[in-house]
PDBQT receptor file of N, H, CA, C and O in Angstrom, charges set to zero:
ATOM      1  N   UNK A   1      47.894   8.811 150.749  1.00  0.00    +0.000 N 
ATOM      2  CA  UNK A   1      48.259   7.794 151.714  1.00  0.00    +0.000 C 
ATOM      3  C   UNK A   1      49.679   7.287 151.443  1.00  0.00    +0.000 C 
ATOM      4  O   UNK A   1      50.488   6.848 152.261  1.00  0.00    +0.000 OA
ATOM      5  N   UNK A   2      49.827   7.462 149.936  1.00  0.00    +0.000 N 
ATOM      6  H   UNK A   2      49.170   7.819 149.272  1.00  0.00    +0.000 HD
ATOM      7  CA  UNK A   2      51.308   6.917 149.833  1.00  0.00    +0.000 C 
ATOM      8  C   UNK A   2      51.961   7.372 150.423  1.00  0.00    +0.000 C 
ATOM      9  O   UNK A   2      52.412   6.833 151.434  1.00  0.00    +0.000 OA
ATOM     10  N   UNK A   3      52.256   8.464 150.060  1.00  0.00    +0.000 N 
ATOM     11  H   UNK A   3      51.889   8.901 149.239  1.00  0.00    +0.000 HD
ATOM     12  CA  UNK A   3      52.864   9.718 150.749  1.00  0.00    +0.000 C 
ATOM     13  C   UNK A   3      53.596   9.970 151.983  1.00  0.00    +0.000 C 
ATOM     14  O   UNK A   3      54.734  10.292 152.323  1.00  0.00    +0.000 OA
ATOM     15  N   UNK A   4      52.215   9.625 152.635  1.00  0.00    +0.000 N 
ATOM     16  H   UNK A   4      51.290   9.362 152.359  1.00  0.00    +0.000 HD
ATOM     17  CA  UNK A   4      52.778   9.392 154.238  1.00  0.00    +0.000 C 
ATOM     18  C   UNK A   4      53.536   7.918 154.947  1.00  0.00    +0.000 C 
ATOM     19  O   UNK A   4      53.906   7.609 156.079  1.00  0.00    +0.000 OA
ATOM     20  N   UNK A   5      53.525   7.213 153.544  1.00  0.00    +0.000 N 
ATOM     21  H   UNK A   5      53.225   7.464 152.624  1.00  0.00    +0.000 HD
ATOM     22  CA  UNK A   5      54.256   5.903 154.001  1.00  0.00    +0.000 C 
ATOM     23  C   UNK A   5      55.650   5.799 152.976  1.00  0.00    +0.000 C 
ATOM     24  O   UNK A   5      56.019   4.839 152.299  1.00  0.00    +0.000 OA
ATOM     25  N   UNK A   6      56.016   6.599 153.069  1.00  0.00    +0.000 N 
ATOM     26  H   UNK A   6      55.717   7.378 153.619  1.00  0.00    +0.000 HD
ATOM     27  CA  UNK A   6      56.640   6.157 151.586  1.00  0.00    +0.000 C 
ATOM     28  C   UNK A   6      57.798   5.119 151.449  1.00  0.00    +0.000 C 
ATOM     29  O   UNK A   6      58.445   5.056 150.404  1.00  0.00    +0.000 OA
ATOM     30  N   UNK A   7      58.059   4.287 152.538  1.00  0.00    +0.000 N 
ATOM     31  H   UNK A   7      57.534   4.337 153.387  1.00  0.00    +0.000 HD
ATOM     32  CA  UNK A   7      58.552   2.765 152.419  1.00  0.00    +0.000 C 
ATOM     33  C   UNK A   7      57.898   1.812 152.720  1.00  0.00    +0.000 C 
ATOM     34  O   UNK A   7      58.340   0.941 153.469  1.00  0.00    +0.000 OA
ATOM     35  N   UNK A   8      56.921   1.786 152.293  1.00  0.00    +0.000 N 
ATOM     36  H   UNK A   8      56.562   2.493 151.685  1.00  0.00    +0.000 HD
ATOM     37  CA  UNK A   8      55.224   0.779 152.460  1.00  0.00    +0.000 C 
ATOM     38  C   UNK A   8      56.046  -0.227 150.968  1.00  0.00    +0.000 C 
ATOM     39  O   UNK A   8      56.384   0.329 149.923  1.00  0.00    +0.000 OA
ATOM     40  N   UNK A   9      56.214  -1.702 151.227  1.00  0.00    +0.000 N 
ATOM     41  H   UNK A   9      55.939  -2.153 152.076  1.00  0.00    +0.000 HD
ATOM     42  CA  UNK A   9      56.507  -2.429 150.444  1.00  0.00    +0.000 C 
ATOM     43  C   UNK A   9      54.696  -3.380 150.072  1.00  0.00    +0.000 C 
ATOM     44  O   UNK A   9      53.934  -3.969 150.839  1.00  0.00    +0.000 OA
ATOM     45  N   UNK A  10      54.635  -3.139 148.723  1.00  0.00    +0.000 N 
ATOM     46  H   UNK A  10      55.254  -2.660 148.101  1.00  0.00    +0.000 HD
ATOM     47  CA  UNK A  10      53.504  -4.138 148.408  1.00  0.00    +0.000 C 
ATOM     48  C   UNK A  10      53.844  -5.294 147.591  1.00  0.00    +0.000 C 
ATOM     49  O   UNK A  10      54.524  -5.341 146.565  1.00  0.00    +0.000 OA
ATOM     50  N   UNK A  11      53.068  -6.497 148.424  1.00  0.00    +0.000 N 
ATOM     51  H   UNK A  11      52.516  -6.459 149.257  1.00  0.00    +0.000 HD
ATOM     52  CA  UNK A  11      53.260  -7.309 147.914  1.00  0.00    +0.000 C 
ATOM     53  C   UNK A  11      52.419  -8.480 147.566  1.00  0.00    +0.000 C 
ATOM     54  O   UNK A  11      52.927  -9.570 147.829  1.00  0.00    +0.000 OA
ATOM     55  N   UNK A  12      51.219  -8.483 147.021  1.00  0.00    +0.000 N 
ATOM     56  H   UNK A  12      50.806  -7.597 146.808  1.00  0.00    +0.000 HD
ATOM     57  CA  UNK A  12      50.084  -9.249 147.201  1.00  0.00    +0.000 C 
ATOM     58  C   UNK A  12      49.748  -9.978 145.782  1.00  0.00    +0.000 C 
ATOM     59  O   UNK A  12      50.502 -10.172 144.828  1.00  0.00    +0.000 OA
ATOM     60  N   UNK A  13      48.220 -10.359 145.968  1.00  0.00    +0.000 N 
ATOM     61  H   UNK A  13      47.608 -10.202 146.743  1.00  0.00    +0.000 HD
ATOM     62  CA  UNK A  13      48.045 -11.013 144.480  1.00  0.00    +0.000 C 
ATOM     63  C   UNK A  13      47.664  -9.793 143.620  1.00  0.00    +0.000 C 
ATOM     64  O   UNK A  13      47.043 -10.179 142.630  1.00  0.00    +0.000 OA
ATOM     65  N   UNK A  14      47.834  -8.328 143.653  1.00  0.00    +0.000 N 
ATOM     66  H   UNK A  14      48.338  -8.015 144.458  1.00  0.00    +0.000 HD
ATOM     67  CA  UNK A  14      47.840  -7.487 142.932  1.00  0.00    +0.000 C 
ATOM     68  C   UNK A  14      48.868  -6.346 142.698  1.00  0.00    +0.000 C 
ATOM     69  O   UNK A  14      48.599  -5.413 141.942  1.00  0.00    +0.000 OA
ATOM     70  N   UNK A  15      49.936  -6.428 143.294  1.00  0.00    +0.000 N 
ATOM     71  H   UNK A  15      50.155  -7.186 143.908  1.00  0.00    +0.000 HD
ATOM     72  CA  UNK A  15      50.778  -5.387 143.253  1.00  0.00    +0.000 C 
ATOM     73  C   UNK A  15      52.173  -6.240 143.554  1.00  0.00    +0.000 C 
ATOM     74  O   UNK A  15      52.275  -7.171 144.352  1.00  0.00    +0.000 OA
ATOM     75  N   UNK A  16      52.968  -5.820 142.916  1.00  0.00    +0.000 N 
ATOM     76  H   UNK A  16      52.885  -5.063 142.268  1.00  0.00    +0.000 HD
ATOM     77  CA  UNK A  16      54.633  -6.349 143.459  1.00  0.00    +0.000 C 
ATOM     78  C   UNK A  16      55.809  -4.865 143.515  1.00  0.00    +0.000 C 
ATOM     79  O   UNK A  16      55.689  -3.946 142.704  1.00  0.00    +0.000 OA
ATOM     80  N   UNK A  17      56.896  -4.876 144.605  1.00  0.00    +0.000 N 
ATOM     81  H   UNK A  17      56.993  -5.623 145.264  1.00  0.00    +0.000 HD
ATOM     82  CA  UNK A  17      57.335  -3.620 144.629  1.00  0.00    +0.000 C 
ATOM     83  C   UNK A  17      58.612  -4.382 143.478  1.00  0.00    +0.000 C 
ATOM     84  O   UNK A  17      58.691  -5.606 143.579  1.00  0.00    +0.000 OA
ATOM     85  N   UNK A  18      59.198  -3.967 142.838  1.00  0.00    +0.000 N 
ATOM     86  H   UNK A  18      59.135  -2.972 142.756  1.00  0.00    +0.000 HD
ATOM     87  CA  UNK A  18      60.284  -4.190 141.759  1.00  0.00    +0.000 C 
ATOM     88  C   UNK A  18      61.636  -3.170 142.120  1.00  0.00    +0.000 C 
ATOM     89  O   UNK A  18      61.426  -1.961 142.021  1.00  0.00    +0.000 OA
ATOM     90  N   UNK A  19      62.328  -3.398 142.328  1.00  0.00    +0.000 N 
ATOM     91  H   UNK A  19      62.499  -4.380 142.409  1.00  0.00    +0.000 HD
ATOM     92  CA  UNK A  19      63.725  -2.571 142.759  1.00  0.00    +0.000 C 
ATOM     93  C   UNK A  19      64.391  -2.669 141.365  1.00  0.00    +0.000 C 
ATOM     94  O   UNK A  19      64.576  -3.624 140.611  1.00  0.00    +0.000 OA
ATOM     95  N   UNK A  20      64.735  -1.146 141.271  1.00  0.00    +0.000 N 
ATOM     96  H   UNK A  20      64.585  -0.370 141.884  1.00  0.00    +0.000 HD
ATOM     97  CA  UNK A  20      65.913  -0.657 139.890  1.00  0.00    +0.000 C 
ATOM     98  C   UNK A  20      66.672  -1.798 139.369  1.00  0.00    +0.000 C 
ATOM     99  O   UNK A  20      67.604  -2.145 140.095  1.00  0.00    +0.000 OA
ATOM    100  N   UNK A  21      66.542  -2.318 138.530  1.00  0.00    +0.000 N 
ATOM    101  H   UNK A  21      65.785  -2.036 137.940  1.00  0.00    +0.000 HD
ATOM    102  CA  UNK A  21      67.052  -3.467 137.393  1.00  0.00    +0.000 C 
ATOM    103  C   UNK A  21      66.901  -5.256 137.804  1.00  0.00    +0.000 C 
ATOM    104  O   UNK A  21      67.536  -6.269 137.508  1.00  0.00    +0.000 OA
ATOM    105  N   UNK A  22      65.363  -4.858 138.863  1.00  0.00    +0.000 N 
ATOM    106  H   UNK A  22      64.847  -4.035 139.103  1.00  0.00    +0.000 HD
ATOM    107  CA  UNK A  22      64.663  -6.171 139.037  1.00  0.00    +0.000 C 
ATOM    108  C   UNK A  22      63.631  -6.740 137.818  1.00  0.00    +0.000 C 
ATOM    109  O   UNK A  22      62.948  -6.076 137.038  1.00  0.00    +0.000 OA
ATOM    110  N   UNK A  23      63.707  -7.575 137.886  1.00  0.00    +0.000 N 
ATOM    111  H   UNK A  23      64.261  -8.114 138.520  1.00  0.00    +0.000 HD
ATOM    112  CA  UNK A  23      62.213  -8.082 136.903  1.00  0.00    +0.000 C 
ATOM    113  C   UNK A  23      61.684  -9.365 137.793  1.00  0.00    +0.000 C 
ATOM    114  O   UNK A  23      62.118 -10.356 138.380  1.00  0.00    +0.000 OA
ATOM    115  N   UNK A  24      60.465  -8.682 137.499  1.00  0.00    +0.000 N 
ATOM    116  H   UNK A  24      60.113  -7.877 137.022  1.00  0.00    +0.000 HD
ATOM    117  CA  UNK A  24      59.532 -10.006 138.473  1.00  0.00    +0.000 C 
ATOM    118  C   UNK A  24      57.858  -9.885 137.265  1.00  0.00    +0.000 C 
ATOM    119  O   UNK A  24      57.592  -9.008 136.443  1.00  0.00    +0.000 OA
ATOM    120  N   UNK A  25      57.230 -10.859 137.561  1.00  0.00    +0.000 N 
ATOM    121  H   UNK A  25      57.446 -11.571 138.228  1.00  0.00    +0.000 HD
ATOM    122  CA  UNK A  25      55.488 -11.330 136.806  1.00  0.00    +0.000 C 
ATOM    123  C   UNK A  25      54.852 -11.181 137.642  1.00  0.00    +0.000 C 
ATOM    124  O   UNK A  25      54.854 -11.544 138.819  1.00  0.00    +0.000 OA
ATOM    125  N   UNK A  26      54.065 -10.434 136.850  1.00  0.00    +0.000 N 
ATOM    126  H   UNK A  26      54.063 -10.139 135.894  1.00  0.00    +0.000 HD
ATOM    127  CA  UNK A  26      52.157 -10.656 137.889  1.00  0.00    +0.000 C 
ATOM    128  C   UNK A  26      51.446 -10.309 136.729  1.00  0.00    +0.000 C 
ATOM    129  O   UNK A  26      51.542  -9.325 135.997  1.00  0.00    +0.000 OA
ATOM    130  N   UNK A  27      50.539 -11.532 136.686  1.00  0.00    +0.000 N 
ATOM    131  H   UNK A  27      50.461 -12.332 137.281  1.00  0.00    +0.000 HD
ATOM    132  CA  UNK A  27      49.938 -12.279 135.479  1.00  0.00    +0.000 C 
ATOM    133  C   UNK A  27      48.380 -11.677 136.368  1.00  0.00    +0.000 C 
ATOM    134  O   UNK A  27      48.281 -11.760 137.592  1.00  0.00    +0.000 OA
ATOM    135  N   UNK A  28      47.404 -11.158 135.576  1.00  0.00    +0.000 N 
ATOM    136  H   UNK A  28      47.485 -11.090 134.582  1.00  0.00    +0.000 HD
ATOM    137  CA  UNK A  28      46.035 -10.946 135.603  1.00  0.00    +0.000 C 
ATOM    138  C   UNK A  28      45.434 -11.242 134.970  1.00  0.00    +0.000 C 
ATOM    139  O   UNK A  28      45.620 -10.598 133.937  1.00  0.00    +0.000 OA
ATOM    140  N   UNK A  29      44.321 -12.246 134.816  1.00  0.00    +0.000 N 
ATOM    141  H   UNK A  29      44.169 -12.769 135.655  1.00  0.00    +0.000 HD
ATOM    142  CA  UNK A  29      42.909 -12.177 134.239  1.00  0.00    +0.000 C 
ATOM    143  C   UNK A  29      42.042 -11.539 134.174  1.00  0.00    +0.000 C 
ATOM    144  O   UNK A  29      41.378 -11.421 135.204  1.00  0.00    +0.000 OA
ATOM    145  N   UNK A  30      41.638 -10.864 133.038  1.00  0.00    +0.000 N 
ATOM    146  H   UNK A  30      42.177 -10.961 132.201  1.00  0.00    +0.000 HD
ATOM    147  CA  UNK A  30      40.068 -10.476 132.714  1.00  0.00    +0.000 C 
ATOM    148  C   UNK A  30      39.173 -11.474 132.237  1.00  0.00    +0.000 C 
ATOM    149  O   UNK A  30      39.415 -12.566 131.723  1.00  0.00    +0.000 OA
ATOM    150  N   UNK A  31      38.040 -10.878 132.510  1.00  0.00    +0.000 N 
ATOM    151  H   UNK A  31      37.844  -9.991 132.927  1.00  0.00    +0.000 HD
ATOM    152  CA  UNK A  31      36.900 -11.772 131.846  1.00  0.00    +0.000 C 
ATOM    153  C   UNK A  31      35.984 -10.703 131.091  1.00  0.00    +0.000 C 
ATOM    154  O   UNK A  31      35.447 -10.011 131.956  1.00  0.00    +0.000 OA
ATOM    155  N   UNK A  32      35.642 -10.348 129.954  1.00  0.00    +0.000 N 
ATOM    156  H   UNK A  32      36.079 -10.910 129.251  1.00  0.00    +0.000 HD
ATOM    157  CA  UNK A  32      34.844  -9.555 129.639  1.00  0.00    +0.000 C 
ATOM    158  C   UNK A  32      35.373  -8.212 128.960  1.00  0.00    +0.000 C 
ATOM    159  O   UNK A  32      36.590  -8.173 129.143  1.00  0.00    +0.000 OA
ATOM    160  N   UNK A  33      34.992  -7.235 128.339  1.00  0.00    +0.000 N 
ATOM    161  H   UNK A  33      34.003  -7.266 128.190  1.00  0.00    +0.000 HD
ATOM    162  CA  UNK A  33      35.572  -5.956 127.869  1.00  0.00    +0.000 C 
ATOM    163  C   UNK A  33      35.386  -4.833 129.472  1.00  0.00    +0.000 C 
ATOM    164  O   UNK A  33      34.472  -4.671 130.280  1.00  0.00    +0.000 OA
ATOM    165  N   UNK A  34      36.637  -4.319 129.334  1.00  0.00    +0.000 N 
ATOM    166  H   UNK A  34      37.379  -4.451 128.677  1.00  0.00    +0.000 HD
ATOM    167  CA  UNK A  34      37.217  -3.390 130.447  1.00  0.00    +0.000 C 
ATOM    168  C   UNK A  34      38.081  -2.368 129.802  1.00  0.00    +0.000 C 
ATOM    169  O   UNK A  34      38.652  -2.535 128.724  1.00  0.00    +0.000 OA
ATOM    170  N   UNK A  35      38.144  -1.167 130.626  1.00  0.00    +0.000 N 
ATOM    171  H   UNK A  35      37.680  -1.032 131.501  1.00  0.00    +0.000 HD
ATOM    172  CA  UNK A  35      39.248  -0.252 130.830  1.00  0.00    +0.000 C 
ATOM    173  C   UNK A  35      40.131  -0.482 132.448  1.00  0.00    +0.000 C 
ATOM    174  O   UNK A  35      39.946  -0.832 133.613  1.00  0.00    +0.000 OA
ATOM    175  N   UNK A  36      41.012  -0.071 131.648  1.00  0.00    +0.000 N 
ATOM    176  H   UNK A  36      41.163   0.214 130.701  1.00  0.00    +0.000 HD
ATOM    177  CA  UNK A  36      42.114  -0.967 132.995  1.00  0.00    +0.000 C 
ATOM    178  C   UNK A  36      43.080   0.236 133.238  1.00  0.00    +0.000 C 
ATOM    179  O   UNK A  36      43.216   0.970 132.260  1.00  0.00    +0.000 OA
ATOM    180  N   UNK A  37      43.701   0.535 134.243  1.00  0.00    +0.000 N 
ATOM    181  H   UNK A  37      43.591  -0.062 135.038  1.00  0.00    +0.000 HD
ATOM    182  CA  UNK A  37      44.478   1.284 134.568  1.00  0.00    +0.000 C 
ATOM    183  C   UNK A  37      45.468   0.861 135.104  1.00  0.00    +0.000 C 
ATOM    184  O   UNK A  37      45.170   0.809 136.297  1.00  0.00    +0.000 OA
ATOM    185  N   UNK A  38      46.964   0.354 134.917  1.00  0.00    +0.000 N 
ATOM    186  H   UNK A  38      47.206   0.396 133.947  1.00  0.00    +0.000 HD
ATOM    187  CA  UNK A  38      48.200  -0.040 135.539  1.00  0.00    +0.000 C 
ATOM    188  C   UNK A  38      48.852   1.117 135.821  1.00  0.00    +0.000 C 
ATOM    189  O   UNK A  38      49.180   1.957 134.984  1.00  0.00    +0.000 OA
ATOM    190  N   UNK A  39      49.083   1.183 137.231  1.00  0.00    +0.000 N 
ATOM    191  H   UNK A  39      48.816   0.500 137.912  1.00  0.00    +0.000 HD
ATOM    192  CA  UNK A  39      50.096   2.157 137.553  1.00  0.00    +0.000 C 
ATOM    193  C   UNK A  39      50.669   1.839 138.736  1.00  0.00    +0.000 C 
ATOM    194  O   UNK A  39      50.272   1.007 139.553  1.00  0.00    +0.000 OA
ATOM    195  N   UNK A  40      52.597   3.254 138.850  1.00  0.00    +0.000 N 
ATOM    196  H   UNK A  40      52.920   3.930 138.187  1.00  0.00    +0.000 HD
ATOM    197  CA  UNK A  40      53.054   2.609 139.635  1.00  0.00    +0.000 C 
ATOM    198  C   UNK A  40      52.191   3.492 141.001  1.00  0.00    +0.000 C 
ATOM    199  O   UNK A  40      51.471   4.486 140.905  1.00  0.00    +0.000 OA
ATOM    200  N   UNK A  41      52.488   2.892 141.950  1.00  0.00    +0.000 N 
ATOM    201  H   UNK A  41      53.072   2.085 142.028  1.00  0.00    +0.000 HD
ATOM    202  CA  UNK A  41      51.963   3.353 143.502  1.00  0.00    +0.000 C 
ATOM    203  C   UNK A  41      53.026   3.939 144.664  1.00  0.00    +0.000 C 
ATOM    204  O   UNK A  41      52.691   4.118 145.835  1.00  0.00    +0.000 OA
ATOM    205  N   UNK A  42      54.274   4.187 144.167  1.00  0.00    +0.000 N 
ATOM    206  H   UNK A  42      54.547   4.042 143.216  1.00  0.00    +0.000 HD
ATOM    207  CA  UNK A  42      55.046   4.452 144.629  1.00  0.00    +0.000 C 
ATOM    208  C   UNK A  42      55.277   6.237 144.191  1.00  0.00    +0.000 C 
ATOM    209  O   UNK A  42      55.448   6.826 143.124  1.00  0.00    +0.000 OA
ATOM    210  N   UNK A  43      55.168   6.682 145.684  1.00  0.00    +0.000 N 
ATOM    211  H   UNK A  43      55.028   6.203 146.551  1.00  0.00    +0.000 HD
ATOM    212  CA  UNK A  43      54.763   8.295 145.636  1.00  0.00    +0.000 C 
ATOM    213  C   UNK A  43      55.654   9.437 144.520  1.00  0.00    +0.000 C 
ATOM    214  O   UNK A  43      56.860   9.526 144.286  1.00  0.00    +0.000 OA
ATOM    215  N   UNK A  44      54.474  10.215 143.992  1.00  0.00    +0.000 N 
ATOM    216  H   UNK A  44      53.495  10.143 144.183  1.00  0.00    +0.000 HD
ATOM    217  CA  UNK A  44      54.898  10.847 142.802  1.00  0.00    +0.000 C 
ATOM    218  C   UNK A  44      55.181  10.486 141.608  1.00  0.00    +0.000 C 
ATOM    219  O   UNK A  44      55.657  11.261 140.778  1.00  0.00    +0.000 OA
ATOM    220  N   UNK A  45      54.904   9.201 141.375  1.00  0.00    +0.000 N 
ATOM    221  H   UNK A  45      54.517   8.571 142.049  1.00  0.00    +0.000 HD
ATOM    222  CA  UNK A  45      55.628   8.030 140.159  1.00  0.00    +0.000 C 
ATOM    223  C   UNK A  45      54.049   8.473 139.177  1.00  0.00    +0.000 C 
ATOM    224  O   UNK A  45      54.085   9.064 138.098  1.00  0.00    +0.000 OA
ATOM    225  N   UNK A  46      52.959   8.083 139.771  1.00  0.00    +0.000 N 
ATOM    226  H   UNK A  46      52.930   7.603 140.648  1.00  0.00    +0.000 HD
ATOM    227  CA  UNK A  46      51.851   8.223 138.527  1.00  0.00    +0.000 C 
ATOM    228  C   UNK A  46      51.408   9.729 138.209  1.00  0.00    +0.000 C 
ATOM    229  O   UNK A  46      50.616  10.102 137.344  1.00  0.00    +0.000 OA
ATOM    230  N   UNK A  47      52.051  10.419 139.038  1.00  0.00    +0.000 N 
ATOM    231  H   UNK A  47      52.694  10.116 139.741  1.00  0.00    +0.000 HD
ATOM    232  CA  UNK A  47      51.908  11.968 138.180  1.00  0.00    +0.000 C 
ATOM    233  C   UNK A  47      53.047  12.378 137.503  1.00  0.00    +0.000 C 
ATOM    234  O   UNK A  47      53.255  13.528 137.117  1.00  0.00    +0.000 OA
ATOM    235  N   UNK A  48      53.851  11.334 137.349  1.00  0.00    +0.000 N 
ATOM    236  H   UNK A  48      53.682  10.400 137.662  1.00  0.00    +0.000 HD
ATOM    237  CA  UNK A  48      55.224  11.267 136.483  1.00  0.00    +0.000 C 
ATOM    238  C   UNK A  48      54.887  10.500 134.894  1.00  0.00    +0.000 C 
ATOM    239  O   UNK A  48      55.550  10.139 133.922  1.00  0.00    +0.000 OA
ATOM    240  N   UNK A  49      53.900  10.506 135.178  1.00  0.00    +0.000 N 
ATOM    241  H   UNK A  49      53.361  10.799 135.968  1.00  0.00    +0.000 HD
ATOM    242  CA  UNK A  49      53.313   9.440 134.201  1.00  0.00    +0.000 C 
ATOM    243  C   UNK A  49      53.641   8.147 133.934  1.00  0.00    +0.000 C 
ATOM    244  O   UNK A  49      53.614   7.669 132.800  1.00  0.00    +0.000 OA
ATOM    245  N   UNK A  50      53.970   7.515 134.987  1.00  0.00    +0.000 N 
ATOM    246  H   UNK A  50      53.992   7.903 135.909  1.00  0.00    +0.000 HD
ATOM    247  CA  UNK A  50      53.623   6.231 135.232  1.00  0.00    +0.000 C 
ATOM    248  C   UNK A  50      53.104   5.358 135.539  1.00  0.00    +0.000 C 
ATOM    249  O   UNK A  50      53.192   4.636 136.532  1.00  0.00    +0.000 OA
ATOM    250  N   UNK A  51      52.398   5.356 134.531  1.00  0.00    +0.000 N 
ATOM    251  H   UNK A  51      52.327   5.942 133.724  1.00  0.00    +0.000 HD
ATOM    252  CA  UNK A  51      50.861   4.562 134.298  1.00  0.00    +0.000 C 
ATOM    253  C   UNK A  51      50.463   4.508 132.930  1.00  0.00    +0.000 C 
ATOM    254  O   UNK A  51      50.787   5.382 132.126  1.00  0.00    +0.000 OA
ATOM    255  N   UNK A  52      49.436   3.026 132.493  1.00  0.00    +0.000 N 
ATOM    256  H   UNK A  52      49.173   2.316 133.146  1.00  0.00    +0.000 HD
ATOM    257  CA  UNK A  52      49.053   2.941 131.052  1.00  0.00    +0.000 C 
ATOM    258  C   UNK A  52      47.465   2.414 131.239  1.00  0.00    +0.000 C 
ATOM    259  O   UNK A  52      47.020   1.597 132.045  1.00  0.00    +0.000 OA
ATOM    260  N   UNK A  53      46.892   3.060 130.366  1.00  0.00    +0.000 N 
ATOM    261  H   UNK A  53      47.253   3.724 129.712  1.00  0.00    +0.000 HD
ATOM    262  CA  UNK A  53      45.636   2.744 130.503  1.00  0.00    +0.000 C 
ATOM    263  C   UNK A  53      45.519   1.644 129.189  1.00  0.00    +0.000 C 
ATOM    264  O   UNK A  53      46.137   1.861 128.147  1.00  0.00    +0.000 OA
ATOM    265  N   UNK A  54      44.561   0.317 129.391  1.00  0.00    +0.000 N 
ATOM    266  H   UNK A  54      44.059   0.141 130.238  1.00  0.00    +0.000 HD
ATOM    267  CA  UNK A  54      44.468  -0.524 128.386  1.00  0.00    +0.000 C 
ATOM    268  C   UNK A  54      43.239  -0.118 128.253  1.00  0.00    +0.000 C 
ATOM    269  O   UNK A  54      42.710   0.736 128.964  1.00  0.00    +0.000 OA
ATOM    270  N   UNK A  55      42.440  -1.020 126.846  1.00  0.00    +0.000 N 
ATOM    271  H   UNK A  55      42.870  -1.713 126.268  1.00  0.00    +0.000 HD
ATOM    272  CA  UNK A  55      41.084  -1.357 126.602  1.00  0.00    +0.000 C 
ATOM    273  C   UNK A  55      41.171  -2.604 126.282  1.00  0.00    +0.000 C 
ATOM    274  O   UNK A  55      41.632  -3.039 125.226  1.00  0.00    +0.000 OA
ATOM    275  N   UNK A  56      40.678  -3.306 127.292  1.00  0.00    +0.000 N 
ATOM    276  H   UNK A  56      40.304  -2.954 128.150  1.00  0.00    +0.000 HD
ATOM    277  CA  UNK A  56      40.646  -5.144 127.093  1.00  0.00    +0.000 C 
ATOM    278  C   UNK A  56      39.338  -5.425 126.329  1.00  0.00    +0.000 C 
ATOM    279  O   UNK A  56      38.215  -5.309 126.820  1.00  0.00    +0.000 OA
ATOM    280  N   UNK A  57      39.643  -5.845 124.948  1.00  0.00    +0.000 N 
ATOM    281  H   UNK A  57      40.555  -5.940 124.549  1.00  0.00    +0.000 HD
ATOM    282  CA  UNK A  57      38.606  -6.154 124.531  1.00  0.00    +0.000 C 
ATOM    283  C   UNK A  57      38.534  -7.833 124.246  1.00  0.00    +0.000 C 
ATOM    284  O   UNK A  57      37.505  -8.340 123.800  1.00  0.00    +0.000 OA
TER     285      UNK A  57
């Protein structure tokens, strides 16, 4: 789906788009032990390996 949008700007209480030598926060809560997956969503970026998997313990 990215793909076919590929100037789709996100911007919600879960995703922010960040432009080359921006810095911006997005603060998440867990509650409980999880595996978490952060990645980017911007096409071809997470088979670039951009993405980190946590273990929230």
């Amino acid at each position: 789906m990215m793909r076919q949008m590929p100037d789709m700007v996100h911007q919600d209480g879960n995703t922010v788009t960040v432009k080359p030598g921006e810095t911006k926060v997005l603060t998440w809560e867990f509650n409980g032990e999880i595996d978490v997956i952060f990645a980017c969503n911007v096409p071809g970026h997470f088979e670039a390996g951009m993405f980190k998997a946590v273990d929230i313990k």
